[in-house]
Backbone of each chain as ProteinMPNN parsed JSONL, in Angstrom:
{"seq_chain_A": "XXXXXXXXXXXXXXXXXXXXXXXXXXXXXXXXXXXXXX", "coords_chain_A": {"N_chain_A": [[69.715, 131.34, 108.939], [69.654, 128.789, 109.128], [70.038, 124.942, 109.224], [71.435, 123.004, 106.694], [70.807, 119.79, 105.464], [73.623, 118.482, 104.83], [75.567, 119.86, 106.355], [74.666, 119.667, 109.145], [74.471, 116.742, 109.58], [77.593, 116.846, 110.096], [77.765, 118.448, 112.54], [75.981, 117.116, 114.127], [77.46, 114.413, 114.387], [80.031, 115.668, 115.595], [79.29, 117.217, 117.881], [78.627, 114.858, 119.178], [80.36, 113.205, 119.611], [82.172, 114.825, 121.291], [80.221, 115.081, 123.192], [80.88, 112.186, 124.531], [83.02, 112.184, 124.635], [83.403, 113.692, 127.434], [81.273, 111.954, 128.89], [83.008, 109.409, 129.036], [84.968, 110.226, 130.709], [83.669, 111.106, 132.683], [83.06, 108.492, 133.426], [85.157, 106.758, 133.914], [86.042, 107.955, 136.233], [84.184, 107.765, 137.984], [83.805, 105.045, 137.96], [86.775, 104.671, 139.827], [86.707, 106.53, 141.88], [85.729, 105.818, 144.78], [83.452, 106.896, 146.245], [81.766, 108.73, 144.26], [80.24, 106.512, 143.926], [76.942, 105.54, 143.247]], "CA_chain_A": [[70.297, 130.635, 110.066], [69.323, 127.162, 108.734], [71.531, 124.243, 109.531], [71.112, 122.51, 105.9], [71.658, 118.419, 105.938], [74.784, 118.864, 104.797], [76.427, 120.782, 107.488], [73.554, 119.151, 110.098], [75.635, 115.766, 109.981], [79.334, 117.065, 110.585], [77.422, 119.075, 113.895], [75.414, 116.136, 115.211], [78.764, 113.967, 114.697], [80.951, 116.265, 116.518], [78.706, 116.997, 119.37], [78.44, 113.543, 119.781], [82.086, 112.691, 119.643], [82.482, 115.603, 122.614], [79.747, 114.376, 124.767], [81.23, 110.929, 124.494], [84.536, 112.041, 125.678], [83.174, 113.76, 128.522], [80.788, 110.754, 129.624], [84.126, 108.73, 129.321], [86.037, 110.742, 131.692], [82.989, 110.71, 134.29], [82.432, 106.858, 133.664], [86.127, 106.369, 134.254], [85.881, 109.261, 137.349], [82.894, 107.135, 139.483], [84.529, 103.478, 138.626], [87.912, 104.742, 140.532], [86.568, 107.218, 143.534], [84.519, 104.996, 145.395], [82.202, 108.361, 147.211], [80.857, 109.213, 144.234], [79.63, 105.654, 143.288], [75.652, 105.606, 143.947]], "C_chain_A": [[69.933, 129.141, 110.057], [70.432, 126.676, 108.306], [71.025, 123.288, 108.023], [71.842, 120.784, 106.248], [73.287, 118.406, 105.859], [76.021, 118.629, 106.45], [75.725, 119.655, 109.001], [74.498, 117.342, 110.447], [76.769, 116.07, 110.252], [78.654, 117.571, 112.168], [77.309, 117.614, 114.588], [76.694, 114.89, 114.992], [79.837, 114.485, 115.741], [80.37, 116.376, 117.835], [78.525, 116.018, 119.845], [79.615, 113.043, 119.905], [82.34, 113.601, 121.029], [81.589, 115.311, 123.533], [80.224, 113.231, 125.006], [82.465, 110.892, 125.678], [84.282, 112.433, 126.909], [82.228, 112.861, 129.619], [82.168, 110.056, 129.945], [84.925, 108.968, 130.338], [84.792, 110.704, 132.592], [82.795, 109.108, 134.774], [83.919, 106.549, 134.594], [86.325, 107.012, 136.268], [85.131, 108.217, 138.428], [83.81, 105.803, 139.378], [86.189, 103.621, 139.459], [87.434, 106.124, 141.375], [85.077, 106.654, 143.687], [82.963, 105.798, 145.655], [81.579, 108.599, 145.862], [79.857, 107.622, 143.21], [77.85, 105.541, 143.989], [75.338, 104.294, 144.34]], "O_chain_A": [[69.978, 128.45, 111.075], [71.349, 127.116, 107.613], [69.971, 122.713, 108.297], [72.847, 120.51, 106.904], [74.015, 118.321, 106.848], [76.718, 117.841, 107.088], [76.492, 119.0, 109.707], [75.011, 117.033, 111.523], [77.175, 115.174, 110.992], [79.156, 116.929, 113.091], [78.136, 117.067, 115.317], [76.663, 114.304, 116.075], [80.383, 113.763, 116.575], [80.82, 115.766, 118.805], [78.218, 116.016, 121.037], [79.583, 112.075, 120.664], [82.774, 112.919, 121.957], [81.964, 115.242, 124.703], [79.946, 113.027, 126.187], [82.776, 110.281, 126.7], [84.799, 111.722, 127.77], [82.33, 112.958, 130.842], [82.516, 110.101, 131.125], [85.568, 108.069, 130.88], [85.083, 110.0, 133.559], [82.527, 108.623, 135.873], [83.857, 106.175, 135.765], [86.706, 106.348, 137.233], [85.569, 107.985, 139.554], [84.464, 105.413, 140.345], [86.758, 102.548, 139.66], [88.389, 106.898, 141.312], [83.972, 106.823, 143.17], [81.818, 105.443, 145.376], [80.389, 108.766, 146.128], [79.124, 107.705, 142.225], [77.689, 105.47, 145.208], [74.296, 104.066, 144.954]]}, "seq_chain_B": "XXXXXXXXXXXXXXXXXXXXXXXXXXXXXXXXXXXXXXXXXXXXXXXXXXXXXXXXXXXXXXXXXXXXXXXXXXXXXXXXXXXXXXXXXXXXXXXXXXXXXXXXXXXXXXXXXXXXXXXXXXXXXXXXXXXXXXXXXXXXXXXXXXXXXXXXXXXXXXXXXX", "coords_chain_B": {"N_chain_B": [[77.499, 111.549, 164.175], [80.013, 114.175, 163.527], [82.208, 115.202, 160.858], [84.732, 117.131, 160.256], [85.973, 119.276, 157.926], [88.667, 119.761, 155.71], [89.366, 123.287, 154.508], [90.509, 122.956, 151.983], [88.983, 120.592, 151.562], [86.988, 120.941, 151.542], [86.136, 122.644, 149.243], [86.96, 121.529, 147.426], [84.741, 119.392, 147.696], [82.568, 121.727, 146.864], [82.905, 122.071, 144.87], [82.554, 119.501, 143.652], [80.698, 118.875, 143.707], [78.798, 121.046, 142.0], [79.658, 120.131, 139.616], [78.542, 117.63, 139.366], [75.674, 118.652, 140.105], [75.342, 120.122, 137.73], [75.678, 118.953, 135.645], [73.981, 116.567, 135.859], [71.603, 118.786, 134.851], [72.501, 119.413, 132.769], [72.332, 117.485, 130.558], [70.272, 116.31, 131.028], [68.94, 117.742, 129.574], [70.114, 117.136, 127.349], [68.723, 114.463, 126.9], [66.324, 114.806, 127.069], [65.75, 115.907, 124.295], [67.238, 114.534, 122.99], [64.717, 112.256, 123.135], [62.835, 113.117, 121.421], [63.941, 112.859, 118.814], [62.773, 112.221, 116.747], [62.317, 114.57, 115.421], [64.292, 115.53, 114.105], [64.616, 116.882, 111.769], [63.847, 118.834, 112.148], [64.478, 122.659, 112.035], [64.502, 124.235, 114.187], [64.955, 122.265, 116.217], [67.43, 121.108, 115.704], [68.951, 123.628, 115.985], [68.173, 123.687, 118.673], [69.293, 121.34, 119.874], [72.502, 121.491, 119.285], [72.665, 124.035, 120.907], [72.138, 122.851, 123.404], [74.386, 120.855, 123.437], [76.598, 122.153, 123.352], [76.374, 123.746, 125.55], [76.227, 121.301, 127.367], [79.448, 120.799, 127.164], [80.564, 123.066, 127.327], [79.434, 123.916, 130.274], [80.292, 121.276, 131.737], [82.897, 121.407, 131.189], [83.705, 123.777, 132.301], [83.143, 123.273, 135.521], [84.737, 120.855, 135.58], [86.964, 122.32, 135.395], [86.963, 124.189, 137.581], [87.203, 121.788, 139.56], [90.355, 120.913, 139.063], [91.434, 123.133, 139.495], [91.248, 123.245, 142.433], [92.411, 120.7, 143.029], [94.779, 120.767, 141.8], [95.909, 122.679, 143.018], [96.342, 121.361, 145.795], [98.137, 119.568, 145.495], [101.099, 118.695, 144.378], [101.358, 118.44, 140.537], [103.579, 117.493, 138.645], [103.506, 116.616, 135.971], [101.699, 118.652, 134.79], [101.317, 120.87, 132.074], [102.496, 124.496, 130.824], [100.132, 125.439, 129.858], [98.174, 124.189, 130.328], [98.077, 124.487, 133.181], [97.597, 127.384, 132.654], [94.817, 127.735, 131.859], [93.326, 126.871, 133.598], [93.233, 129.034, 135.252], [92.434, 130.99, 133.755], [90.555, 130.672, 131.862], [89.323, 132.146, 130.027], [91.259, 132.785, 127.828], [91.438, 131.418, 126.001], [90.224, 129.982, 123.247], [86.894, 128.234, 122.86], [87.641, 124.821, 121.079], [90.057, 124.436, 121.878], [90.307, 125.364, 124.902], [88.964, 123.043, 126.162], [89.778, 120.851, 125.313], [92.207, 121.111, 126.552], [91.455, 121.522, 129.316], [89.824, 118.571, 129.7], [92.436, 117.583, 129.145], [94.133, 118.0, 131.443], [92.404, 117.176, 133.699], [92.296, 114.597, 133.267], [95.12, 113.708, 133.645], [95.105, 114.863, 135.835], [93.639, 112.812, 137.414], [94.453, 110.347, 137.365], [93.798, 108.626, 135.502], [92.775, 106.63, 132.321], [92.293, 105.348, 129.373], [93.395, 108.234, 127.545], [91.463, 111.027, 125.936], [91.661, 111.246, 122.361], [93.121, 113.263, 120.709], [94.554, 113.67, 118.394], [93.19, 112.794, 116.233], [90.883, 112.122, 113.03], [88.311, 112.997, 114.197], [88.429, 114.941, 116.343], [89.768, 117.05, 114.872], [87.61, 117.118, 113.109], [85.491, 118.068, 115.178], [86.615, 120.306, 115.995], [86.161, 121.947, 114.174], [83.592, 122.062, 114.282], [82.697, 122.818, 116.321], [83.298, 125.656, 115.819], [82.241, 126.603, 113.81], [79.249, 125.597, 114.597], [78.835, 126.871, 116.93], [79.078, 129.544, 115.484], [76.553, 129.342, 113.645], [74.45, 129.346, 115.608], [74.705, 131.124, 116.944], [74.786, 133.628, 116.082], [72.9, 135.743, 115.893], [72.506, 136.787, 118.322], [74.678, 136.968, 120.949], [75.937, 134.804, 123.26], [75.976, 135.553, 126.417], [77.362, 133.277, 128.838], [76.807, 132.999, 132.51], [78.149, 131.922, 135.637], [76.985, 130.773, 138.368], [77.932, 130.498, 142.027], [76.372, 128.635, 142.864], [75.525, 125.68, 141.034], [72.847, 124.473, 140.739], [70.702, 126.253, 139.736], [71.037, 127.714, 136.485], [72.118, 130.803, 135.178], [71.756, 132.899, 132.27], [72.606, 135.45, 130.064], [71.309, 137.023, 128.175], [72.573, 139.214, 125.432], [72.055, 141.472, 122.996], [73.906, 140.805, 119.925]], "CA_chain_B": [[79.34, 111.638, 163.859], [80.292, 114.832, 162.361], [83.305, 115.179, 160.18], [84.751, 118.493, 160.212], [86.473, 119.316, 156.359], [89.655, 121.486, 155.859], [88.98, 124.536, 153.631], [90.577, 122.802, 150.693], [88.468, 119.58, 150.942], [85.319, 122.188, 151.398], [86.462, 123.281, 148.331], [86.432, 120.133, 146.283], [83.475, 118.85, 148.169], [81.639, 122.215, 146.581], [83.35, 122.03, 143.339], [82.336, 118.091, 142.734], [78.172, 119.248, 143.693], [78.218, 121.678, 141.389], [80.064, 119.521, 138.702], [77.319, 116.518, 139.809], [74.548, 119.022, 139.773], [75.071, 120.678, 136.65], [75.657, 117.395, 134.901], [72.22, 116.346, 135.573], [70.541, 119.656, 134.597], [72.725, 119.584, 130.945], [72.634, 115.566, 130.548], [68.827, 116.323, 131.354], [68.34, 118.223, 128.263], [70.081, 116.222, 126.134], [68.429, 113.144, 126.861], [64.656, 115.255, 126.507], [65.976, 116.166, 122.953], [66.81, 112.705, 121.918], [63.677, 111.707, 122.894], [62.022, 113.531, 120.058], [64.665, 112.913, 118.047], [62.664, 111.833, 115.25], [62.111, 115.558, 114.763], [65.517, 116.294, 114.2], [64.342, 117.37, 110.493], [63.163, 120.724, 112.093], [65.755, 123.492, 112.037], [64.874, 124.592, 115.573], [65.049, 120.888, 116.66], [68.726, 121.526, 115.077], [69.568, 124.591, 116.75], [68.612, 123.526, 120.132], [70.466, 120.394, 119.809], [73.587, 122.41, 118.954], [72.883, 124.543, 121.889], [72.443, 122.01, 124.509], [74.972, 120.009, 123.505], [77.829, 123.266, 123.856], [76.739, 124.008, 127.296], [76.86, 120.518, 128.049], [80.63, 120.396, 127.031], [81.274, 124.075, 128.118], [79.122, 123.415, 131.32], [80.984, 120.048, 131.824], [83.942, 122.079, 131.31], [83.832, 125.125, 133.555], [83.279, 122.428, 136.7], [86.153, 119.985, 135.693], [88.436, 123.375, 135.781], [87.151, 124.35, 139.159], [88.056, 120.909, 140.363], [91.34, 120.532, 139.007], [92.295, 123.844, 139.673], [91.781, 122.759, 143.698], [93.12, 119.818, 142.774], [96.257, 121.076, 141.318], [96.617, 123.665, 144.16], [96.703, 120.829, 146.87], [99.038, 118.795, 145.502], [101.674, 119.068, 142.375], [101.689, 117.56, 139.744], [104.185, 118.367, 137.87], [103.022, 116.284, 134.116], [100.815, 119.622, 133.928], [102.127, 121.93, 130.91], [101.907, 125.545, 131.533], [98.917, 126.005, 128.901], [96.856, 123.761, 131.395], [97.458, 125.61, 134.153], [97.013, 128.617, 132.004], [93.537, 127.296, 131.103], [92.764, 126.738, 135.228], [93.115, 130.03, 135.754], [92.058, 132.197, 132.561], [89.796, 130.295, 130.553], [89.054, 133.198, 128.722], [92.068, 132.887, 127.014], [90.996, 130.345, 125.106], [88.555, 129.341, 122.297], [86.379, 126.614, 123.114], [88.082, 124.272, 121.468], [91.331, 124.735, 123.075], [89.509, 125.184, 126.44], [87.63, 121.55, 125.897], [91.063, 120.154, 125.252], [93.338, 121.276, 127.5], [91.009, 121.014, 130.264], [90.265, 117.204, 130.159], [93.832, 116.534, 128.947], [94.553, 117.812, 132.918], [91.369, 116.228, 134.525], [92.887, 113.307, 133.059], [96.134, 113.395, 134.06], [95.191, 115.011, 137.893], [92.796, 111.827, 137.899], [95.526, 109.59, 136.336], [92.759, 107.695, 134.268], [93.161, 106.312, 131.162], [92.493, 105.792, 127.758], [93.145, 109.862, 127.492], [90.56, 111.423, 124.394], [92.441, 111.156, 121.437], [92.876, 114.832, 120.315], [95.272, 113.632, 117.425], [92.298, 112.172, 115.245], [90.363, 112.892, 112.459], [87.372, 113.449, 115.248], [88.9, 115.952, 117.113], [89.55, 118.009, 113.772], [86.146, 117.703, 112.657], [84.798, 118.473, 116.474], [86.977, 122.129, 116.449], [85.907, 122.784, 113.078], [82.02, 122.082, 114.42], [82.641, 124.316, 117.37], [83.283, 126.935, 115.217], [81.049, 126.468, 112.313], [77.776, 125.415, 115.412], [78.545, 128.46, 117.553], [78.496, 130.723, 114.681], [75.42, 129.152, 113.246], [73.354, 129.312, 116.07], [74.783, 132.262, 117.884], [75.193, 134.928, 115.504], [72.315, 137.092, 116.491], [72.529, 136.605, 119.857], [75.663, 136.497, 121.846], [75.458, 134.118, 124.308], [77.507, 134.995, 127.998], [77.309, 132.408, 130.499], [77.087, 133.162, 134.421], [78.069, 130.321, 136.403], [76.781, 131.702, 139.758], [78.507, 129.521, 142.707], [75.56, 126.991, 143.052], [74.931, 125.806, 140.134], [71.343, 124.666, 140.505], [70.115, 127.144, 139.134], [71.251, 128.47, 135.281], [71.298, 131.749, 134.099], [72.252, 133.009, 131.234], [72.464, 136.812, 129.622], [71.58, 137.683, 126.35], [72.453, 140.318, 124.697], [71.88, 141.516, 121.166], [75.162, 140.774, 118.922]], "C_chain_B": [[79.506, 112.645, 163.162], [82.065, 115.052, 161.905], [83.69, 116.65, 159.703], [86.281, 118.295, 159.192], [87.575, 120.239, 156.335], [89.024, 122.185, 154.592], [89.281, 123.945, 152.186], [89.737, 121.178, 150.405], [86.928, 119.96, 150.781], [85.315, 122.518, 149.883], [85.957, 122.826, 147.144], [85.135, 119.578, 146.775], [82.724, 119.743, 147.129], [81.863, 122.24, 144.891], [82.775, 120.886, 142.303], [80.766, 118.159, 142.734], [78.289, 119.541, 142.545], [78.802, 120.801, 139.903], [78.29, 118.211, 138.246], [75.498, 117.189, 139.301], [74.197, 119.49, 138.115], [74.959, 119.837, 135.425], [75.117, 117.297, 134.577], [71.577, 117.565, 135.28], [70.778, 119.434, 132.79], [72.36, 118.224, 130.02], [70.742, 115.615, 130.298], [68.287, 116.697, 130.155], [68.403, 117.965, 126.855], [69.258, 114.956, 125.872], [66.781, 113.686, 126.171], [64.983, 115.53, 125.097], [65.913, 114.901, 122.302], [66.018, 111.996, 122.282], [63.141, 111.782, 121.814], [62.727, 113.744, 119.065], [64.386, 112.527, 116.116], [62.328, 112.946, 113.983], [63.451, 116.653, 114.037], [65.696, 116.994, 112.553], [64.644, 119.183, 110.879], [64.396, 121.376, 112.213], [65.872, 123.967, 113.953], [65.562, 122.959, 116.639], [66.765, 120.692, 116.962], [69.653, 122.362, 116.015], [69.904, 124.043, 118.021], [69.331, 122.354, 120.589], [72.048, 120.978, 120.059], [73.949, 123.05, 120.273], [72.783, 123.822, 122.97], [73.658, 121.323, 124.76], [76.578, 121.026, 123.602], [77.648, 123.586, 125.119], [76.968, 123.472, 127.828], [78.495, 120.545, 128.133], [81.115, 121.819, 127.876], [80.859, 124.152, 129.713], [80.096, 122.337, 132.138], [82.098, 120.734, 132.416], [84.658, 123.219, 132.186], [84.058, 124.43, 135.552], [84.134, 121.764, 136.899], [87.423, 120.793, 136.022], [88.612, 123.471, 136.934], [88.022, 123.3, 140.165], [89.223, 120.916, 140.068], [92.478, 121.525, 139.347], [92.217, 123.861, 141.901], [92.387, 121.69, 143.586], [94.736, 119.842, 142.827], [96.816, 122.305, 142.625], [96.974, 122.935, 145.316], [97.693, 119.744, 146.936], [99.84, 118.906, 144.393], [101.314, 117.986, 141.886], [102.356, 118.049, 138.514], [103.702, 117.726, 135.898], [102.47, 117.635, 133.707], [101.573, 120.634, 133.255], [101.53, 123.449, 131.639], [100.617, 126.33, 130.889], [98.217, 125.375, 129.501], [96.923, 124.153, 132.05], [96.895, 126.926, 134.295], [94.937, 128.648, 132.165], [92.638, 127.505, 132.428], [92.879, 128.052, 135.654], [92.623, 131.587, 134.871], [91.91, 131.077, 131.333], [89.417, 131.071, 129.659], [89.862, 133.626, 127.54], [92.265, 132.032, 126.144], [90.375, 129.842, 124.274], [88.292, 128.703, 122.821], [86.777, 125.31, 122.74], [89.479, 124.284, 122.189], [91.184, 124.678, 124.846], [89.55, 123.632, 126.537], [88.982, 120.422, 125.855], [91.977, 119.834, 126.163], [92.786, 121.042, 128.905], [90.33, 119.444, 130.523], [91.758, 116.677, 129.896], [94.075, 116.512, 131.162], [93.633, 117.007, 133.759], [92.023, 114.716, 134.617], [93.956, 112.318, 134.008], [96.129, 113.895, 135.582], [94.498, 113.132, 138.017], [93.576, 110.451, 137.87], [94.48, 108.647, 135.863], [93.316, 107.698, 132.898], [92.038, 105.452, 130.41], [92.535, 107.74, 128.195], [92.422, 110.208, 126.69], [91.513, 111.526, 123.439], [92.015, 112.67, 120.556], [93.783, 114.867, 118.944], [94.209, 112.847, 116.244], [91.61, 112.679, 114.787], [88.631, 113.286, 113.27], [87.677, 114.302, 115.952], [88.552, 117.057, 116.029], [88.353, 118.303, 113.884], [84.983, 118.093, 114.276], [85.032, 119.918, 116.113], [86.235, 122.679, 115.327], [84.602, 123.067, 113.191], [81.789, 122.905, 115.35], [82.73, 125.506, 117.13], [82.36, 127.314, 114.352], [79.268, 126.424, 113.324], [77.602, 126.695, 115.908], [78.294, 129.327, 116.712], [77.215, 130.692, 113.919], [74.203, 129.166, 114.13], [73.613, 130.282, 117.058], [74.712, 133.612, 117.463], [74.063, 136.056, 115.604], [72.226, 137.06, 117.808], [73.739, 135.786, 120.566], [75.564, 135.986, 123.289], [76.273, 134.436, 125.522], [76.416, 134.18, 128.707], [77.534, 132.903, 131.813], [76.917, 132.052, 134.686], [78.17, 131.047, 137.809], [77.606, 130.241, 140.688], [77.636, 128.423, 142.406], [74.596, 127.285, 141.46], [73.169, 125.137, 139.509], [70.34, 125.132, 139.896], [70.728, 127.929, 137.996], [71.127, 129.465, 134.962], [72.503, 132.102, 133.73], [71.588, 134.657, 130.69], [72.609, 136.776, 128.395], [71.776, 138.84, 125.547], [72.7, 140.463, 123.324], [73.201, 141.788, 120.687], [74.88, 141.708, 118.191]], "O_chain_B": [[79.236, 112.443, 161.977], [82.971, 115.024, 162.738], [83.019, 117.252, 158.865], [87.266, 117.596, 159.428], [87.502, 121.357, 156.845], [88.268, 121.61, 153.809], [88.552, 124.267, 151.247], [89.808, 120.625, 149.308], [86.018, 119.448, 150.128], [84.193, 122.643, 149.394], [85.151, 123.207, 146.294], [84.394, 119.288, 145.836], [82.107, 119.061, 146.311], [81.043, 122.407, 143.988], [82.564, 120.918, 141.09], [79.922, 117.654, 141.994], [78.013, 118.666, 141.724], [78.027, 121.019, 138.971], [77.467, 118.112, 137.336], [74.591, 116.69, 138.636], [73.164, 119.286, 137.478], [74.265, 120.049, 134.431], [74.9, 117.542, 133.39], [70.415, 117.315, 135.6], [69.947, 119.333, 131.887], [72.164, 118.247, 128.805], [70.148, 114.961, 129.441], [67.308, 116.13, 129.67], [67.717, 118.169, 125.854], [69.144, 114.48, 124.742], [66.209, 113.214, 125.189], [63.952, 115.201, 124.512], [65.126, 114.357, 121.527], [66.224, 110.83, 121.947], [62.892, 110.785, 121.137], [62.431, 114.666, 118.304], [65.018, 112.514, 115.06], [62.165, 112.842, 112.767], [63.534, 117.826, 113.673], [66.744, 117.532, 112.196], [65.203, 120.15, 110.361], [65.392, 120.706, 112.488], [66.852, 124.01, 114.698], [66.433, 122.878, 117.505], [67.284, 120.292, 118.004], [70.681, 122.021, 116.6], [71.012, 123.864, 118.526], [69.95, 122.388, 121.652], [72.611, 120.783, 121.136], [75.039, 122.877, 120.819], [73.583, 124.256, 123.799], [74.082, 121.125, 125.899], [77.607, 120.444, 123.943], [78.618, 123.728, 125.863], [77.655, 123.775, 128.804], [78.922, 120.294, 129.261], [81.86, 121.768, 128.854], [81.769, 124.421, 130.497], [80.606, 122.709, 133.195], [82.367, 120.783, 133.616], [85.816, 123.389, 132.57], [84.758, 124.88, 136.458], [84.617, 121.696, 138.029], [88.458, 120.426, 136.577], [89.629, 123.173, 137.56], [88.898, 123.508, 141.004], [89.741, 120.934, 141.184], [93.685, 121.323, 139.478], [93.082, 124.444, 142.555], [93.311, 121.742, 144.398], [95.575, 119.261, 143.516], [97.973, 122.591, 142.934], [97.81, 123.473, 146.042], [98.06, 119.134, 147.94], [99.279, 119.235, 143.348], [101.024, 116.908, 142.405], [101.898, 118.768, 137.626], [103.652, 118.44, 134.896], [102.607, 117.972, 132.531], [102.453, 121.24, 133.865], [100.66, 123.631, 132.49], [100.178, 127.431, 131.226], [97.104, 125.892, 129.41], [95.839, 124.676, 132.311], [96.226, 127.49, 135.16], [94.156, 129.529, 132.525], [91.56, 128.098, 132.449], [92.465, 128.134, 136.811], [92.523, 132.756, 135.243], [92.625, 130.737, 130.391], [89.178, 130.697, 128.511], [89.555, 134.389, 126.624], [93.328, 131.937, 125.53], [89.734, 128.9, 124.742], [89.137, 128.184, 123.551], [86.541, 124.425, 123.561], [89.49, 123.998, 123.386], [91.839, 124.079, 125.699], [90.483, 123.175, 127.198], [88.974, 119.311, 126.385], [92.438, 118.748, 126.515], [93.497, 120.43, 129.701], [90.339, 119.117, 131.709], [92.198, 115.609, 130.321], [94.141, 115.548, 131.924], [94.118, 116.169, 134.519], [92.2, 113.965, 135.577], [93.932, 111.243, 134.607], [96.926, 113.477, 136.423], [95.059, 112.351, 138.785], [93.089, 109.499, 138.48], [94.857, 107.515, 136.163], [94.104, 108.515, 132.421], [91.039, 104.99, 130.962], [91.792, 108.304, 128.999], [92.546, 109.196, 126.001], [92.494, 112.094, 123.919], [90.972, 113.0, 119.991], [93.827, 115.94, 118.341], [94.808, 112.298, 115.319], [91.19, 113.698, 115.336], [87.865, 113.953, 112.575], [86.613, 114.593, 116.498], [87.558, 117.782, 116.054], [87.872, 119.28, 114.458], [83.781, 118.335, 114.169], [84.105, 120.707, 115.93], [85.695, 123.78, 115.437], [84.129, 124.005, 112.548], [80.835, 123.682, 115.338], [82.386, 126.407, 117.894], [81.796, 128.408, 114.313], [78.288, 127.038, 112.904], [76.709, 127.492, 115.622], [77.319, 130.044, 116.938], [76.721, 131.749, 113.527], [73.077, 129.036, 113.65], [72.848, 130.36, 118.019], [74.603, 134.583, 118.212], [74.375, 137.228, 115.39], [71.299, 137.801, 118.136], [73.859, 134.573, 120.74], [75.186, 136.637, 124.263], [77.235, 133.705, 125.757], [75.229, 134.322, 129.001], [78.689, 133.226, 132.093], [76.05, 131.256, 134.327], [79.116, 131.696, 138.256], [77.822, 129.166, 140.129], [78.011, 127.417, 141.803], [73.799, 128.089, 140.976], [72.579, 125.261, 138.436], [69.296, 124.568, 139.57], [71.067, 129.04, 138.404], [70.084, 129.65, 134.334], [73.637, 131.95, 134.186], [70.418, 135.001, 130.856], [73.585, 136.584, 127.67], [70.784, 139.324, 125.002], [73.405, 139.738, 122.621], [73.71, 142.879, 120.945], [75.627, 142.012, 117.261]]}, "name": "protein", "num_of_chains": 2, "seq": "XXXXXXXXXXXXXXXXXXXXXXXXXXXXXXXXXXXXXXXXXXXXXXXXXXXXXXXXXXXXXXXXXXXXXXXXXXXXXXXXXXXXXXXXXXXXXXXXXXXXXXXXXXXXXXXXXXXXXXXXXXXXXXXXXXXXXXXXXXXXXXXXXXXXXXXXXXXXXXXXXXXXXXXXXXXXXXXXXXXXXXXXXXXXXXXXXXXXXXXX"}
């Protein structure tokens, strides 16, 4: 069950490409509805 | 002054907590990971990377549905295809990526925000192909279900032996 380098870069690329998009859509989310700006 | 809520802004009110809360619990665990990121040699280091970073998106994901599926019930909108509303109401009919897709394409378009995620690029590809290739590498003895109890404060999670 070992993630070899290889493989270990395409993961930590992709998971980082999908948290990205979902920061993006909350960044975009708080700067246009005022309530949930802190 | 109290402000008394109709049932469907109760709705979204409890929908955007638990979105808010769960955020910070998954957001929380990524950030403690890439602290010690210089260990990212280790295989477990690896794994749990992997696994934080799918609940964040499926986490993420399960809350953006809730909202959009009050969203989409209190007002039309007709841009939505019927594989996103599909998605708002039987996520289970879905792989993950497909889920992950179809549910910000609508977040998107209920929110009307823009730039949309670009799901036509060679990043997308190599995302689905990592969602398939991560989950099976770090799930395969142990099938992971998720419970998303109402308040999500509190995480749990059932394991049972694959």
């Amino acid at each position: 069950m070992d993630i070899p380098d290889e493989l270990w870069k395409h993961l930590y690329d992709a998971a980082g490409w999908l948290i990205a998009q979902h920061m993006d859509f909350l960044k975009l989310l708080i700067a246009k509805v005022p309530a949930l700006q802190p | 002054m109290t402000t008394s809520l109709s049932p469907a802004d109760q709705r979204m009110a409890a929908a955007f907590s638990n979105f808010i809360d769960l955020g910070y619990v998954l957001m929380s665990d990524i950030m403690e990971l890439t602290e010690t990121e210089s260990e990212s040699r280790s295989q477990s280091w690896r794994r749990n990377y992997i696994r934080a970073s799918i609940a964040l998106v499926e986490g993420f994901g399960h809350c953006l549905r809730e909202i959009c599926a009050v969203g989409c019930s209190a007002c039309s909108t007709p841009s939505i295809s019927p594989k996103e509303h599909q998605v708002l109401n039987a996520e289970n009919d879905f792989d993950t990526g497909e889920r992950i897709k179809l549910t910000l394409r609508v977040a998107y378009k209920l929110f009307e925000l823009q730039p949309a995620p670009n799901f036509a690029g060679r990043e997308w590809t190599q995302a689905r192909w990592a969602l398939r290739r991560g989950i099976d590498s770090c799930t395969r003895r142990l099938q992971l279900t998720w419970i998303f109890p109402m308040n999500f404060g509190s995480i749990s999670m059932t394991l049972r032996a694959g």
